[in-house]
N, C-alpha and C positions, 0 to 999 in steps of 0.2 A: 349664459344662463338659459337652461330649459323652457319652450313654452306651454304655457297651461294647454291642456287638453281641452277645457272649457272657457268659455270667455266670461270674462267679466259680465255681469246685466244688472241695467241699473232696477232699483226697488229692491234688492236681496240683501242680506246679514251676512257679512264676509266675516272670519280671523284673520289677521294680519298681524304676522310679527317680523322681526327682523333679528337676529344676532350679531354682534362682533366679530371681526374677523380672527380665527384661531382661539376661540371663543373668549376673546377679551372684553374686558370692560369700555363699554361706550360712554358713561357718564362717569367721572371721576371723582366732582365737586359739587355739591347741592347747585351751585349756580348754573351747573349742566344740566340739570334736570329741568330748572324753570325756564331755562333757552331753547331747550327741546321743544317743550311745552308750547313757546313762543310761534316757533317754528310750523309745528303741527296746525295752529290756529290759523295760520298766516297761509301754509299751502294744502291742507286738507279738508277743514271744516268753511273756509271760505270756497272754495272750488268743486271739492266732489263729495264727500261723509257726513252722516253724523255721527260724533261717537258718541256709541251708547255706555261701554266701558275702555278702561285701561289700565296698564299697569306698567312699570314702568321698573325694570331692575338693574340691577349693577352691570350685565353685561347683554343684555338684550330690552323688547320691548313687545305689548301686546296689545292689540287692539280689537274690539269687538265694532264691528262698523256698519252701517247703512249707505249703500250706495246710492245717491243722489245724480250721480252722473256715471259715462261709461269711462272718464279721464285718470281713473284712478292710478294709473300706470304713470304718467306724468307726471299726478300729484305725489306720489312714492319716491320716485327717483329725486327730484324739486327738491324735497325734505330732507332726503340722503345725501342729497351734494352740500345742501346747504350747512347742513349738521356736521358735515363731514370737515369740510371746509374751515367750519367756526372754531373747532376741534383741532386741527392742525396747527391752525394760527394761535393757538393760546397753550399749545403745549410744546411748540417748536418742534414739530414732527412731519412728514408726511407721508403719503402713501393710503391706501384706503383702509376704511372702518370699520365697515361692514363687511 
């Protein structure tokens, strides 16, 4: 993965989104969407963000965010294994997501 030209600084308004890989669907079943949801609470708004918005669609995701910390790189990835992970095991699949 390419690295940003600029670095993250915490106190600014970031976009943050992510896609599916081969531009597939990441949330399948309502229940995927409020474990995401879970997720996100548990390694972003406790650690590094605040979200101010988001959205959340069949095959990707969007966030508007406040950096509170410069950890956001960790809290990203954290969310992605985990989601990734939860995702595998309940569809009997693997390989990655994103």
């Amino acid at each position: 993965m390419p690295r940003r030209r600029i670095s993250l600084e915490s106190g600014n308004f970031y976009h943050i989104y992510n896609r599916g890989n081969n531009r597939e669907n990441i949330f399948l079943e309502r229940e995927n969407y409020l474990y995401f949801l879970k997720l996100v609470k548990l390694h972003l708004i406790t650690n590094a963000v605040d979200i101010l918005s988001y959205c959340l669609m069949p095959n990707h995701y969007h966030f508007l965010v406040y950096l509170r910390d410069e950890t956001l790189s960790n809290a990203m990835k954290s969310l992605s294994l985990a989601y990734t992970k939860a995702i595998n095991k309940r569809c009997n699949r693997s390989g990655v997501l994103f």
